[in-house]
C-alpha positions as CSV (number, residue, x, y, z in Angstrom):
1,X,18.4,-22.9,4.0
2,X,14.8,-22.0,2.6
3,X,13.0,-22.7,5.3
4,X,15.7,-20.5,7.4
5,X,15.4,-17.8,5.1
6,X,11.8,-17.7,4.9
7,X,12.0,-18.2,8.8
8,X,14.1,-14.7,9.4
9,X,12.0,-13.1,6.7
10,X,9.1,-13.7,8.6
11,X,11.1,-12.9,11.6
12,X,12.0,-9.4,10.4
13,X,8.6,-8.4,9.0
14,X,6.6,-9.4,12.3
15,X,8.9,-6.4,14.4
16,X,6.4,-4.4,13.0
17,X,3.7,-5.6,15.8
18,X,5.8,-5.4,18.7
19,X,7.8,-2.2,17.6
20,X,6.6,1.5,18.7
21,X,3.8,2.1,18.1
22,X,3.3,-1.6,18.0
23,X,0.2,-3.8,19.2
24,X,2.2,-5.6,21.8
25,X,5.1,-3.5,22.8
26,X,8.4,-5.1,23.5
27,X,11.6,-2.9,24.5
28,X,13.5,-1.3,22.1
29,X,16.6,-3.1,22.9
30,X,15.1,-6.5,22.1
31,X,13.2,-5.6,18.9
32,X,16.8,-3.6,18.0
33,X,18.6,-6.9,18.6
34,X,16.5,-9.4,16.9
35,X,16.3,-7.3,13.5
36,X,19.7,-7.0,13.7
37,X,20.5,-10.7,14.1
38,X,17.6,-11.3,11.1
39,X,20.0,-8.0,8.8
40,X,23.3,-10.8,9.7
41,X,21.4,-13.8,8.3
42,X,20.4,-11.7,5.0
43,X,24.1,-10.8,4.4
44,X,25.0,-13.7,5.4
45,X,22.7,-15.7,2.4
46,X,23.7,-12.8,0.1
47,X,27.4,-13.6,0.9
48,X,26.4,-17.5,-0.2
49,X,25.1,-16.3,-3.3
50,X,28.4,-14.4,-4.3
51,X,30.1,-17.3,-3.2
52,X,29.0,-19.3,-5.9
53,X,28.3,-16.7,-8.5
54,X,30.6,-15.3,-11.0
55,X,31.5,-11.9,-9.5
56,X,30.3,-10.2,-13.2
57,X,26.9,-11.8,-13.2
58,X,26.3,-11.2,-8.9
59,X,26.8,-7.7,-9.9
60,X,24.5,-7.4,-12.6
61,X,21.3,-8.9,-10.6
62,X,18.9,-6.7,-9.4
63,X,17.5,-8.7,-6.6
64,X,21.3,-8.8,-5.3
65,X,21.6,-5.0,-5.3
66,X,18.5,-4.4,-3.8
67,X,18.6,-6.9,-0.7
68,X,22.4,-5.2,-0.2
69,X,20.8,-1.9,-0.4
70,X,17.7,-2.5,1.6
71,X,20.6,-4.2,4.1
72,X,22.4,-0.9,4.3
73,X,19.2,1.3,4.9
74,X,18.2,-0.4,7.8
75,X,21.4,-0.5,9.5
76,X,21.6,3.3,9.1
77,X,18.0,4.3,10.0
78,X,18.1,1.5,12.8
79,X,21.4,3.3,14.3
80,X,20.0,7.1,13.8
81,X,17.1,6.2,15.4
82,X,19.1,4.5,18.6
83,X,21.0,7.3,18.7
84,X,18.0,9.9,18.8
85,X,16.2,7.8,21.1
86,X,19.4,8.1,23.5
87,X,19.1,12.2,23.0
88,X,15.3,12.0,23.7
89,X,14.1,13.0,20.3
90,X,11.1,11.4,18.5
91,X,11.8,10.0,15.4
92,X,9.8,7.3,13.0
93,X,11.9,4.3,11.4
94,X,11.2,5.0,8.1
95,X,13.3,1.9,7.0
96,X,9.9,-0.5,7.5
97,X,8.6,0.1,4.2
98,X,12.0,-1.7,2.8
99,X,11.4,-5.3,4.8
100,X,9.3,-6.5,2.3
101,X,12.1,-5.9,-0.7
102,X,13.6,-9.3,1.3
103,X,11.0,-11.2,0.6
104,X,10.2,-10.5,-2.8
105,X,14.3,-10.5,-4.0
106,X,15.8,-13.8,-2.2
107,X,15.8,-16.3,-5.1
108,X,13.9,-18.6,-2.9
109,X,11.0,-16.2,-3.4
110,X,10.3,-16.8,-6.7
111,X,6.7,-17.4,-7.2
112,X,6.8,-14.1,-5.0
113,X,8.2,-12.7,-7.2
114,X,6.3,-13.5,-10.4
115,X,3.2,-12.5,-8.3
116,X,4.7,-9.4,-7.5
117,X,5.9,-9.0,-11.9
118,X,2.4,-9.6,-12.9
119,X,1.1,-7.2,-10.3
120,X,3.6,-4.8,-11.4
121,X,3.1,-5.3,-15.8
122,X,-1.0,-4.9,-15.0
123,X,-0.2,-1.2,-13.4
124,X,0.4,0.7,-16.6
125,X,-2.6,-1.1,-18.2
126,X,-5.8,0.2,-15.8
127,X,-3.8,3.3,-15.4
128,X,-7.1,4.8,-18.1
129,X,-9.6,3.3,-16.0
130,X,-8.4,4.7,-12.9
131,X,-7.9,8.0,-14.3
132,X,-11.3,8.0,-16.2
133,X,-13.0,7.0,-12.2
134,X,-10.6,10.1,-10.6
135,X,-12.2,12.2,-13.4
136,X,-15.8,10.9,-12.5
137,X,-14.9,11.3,-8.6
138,X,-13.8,15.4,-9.0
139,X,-17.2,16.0,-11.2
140,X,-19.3,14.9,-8.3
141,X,-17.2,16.7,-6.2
142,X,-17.4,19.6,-8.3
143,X,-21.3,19.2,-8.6
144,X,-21.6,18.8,-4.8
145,X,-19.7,22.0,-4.0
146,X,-22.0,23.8,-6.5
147,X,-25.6,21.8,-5.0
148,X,-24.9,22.1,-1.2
149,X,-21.6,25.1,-0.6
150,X,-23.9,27.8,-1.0
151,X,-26.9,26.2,1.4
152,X,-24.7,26.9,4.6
153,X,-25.5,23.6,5.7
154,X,-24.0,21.5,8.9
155,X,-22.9,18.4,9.6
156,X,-23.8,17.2,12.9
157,X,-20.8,18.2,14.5
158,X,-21.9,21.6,13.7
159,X,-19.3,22.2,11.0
160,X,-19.5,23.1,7.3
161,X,-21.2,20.9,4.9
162,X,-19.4,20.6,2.0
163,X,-17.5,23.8,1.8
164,X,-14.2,22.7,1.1
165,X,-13.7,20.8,-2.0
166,X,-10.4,18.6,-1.4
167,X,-12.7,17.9,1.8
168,X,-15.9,16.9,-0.2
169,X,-13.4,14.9,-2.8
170,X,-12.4,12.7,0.0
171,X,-15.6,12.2,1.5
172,X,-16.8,11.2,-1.8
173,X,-13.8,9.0,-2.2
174,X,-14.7,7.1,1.2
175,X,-18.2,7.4,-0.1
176,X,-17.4,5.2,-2.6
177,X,-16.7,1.6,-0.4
178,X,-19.7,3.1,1.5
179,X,-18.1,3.7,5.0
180,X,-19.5,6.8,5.4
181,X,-23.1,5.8,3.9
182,X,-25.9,7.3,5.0
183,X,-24.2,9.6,7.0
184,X,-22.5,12.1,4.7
185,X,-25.8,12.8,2.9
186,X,-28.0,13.2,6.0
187,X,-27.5,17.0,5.9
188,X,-28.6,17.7,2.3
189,X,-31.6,15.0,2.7
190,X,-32.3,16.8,6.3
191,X,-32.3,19.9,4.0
192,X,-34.2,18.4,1.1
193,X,-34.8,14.9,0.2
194,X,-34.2,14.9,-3.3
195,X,-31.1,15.4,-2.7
196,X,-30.6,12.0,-1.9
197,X,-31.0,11.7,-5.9
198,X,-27.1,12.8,-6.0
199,X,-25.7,10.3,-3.7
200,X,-27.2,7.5,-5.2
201,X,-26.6,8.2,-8.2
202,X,-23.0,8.4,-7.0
203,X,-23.2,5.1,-5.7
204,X,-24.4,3.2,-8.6
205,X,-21.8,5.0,-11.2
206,X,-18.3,5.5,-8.7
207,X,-19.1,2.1,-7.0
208,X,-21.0,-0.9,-8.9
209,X,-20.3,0.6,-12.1
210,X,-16.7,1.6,-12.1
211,X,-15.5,-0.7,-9.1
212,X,-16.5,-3.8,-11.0
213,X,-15.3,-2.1,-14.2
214,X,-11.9,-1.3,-12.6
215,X,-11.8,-4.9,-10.9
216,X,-12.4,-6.8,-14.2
217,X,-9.8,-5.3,-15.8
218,X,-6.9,-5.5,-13.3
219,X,-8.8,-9.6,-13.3
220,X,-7.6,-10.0,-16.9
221,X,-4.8,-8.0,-16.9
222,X,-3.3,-9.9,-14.2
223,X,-4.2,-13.6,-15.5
224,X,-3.1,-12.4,-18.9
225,X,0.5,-11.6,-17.6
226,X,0.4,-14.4,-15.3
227,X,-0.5,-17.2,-18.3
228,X,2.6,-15.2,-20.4
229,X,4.9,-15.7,-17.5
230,X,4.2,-19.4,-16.8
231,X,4.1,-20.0,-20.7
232,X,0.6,-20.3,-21.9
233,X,-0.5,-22.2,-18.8
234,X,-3.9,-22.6,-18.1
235,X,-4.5,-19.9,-15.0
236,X,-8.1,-19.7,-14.6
């Protein structure tokens, strides 16, 4: 039964490569079919579980409700969406981001599920370090807008340079894991090359400074919750 479980759960989220817009297209009526047959076997196991639980204490699980939930919502979106593809109308499936609720909930998920526990306690915890590297992001936004908005600069695209500044907070944002390095700053150096001063100094504080920062602490946030949940064990 676990290895059929985990089989169906595998099953269901894999649709996602051959569903529209998928990476190897398959036809609706097949990928329709087989998530359907994978929805049966997940009642199915939940029916097991009801079988052999007190009725009081099926009911008062969680995991239960939310696999009979997560059931429900893809049966209606999966039906609205046949029907709107029969009419012609474009519509998403927006029922995808529930698949993974069956494989953290089945009870044969459990170190899943204490993964996904520990993930979830550690949130709350590097909430001040993530706010304290938003507040450091919108300064050298803020500073950016004030050092290059009023130079009428281009990109070389011939748009604005930093003119917009939700614009210039994302492009800092990307900035930081260095996608778009050298080539956000090459108007301002083109302009000046001191200005080059502002971007690295960017770099060092947003990236190797609060990256590792924000990375040790979710590090021993997480193995602290995860030594509590497995009682004391050694994690490391």
């Amino acid at each position: 039964m676990r290895t059929a479980t985990y089989f169906f759960i595998f099953l269901n989220l894999s649709l996602a490569v051959f569903e529209e817009p998928a990476v190897y297209p398959l036809p609706f009526l097949v990928t329709s079919l087989v998530e359907v047959l994978c929805l049966l076997v997940f009642f199915g196991r939940l029916t097991h579980f009801a079988k052999v639980t007190l009725r009081n204490v099926f009911w008062k699980d969680t995991k239960n409700i939310c696999i009979m939930v997560a059931i429900l919502l893809s049966l209606t979106d999966l039906a609205i969406y046949g029907v709107l593809r029969i009419y012609n109308v474009r519509s998403i499936r927006w029922s995808r981001i529930v698949r993974p609720i069956f494989l953290i909930n089945f009870a044969e998920s459990r170190q899943i599920r204490r993964a996904f526990r520990s993930i979830r306690n550690t949130l709350p915890e590097i909430t001040y370090v993530f706010l304290l590297f938003m507040f450091s992001l919108l300064m050298f936004s803020l500073m950016a807008l004030k050092l290059f908005g009023e130079r009428n600069l281009q990109t070389a695209e011939g748009l604005p340079y930093f003119k917009n500044y939700l614009e210039i907070v994302f492009d800092l944002y990307v900035l930081v894991t260095t996608a778009n390095s050298p080539d956000v700053m090459m108007p301002a150096f083109d302009f000046s090359s001191w200005y080059a001063l502002f971007f690295i100094a960017f770099v060092i504080v947003n990236t190797y400074i609060f990256m590792s920062l924000f990375l040790a602490v979710v590090y021993n946030n997480y193995k602290k919750h995860l030594k509590v949940m497995f009682g004391g064990l050694n994690c490391d």
